[in-house]
C-alpha positions as CSV (number, residue, x, y, z in Angstrom):
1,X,77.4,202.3,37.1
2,X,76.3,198.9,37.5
3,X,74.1,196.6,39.1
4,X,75.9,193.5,39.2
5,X,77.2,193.0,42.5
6,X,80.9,191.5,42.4
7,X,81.6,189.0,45.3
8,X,85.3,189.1,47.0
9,X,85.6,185.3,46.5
10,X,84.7,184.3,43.3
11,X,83.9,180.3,42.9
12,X,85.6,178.5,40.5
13,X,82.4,177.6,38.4
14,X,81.3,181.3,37.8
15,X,77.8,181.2,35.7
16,X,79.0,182.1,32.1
17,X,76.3,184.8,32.2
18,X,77.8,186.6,34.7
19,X,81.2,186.7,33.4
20,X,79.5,188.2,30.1
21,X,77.8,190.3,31.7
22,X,81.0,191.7,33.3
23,X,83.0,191.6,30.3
24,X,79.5,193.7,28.6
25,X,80.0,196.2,31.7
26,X,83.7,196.3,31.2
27,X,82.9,197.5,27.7
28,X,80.8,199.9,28.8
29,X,82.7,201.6,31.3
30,X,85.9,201.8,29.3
31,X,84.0,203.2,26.6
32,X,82.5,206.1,29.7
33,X,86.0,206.7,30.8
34,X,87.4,207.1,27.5
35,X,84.8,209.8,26.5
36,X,84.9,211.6,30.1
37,X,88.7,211.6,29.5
38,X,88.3,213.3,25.9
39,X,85.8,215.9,27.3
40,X,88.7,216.8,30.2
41,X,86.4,215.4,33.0
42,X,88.9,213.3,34.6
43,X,88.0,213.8,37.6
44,X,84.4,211.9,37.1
45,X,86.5,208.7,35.5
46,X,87.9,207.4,39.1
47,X,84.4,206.2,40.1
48,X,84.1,204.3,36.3
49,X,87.9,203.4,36.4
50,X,87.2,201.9,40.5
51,X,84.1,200.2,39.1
52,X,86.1,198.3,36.5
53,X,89.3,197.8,38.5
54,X,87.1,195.8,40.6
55,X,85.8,193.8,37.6
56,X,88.9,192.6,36.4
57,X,90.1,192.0,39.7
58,X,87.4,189.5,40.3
59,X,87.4,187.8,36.6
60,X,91.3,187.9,37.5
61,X,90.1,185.9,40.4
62,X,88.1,183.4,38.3
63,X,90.6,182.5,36.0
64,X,93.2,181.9,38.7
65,X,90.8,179.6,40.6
66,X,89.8,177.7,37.3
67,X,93.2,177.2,36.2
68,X,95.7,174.2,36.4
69,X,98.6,175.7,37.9
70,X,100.7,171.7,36.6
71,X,99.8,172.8,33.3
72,X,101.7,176.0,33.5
73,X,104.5,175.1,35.1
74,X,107.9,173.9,32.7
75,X,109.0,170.7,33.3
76,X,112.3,170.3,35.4
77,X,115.7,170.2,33.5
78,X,116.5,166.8,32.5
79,X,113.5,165.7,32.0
80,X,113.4,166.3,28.5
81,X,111.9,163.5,26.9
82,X,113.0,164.4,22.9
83,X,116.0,162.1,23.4
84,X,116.0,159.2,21.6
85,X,118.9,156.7,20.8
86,X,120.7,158.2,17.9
87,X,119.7,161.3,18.6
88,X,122.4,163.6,21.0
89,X,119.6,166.4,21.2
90,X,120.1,167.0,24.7
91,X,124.0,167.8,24.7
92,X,124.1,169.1,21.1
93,X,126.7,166.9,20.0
94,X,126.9,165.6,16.2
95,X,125.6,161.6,16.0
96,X,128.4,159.1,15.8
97,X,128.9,157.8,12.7
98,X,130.4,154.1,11.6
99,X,133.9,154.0,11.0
């Protein structure tokens, strides 16, 4: 298993390097499990499949602490801003035309 030691509360500026080196480990393990799984060992996985459950719990972690939560969210209804006179795009309706 590995030597990186993952905190509980990540920062929101995580060093790069240490997020590829999780990813890397990730990798790895997956790669372990799936081979330990073909052999019928599945019993020796749960440490691996632990290991990287707490991996991608923590760069889970990171990316929810790094990310705009505004940016995500819809804007409300009404608030639609592709109106423009002429233009019925918000009901649907046909444009007038002259008589």
């Amino acid at each position: 298993m590995s030597g990186i030691a993952v905190q509980t509360q990540p920062s929101a500026s995580a060093p790069t390097s240490q997020i590829q080196k999780l990813l890397d480990e990730n990798s790895s393990l997956i790669c372990t499990i799936s081979e330990y799984q073909n052999l019928g060992r599945h019993k020796e996985t749960l440490s691996y499949q632990w290991q990287l459950h707490r991996n991608l719990m923590y760069l889970g972690q990171i990316a929810d602490s790094s990310t705009n939560v505004q940016n995500l969210i819809p804007p409300p209804p009404g608030n639609i801003s592709m109106a423009s006179p002429g233009n019925n795009a918000t009901t649907g309706a046909a444009p007038m035309r002259p008589a």
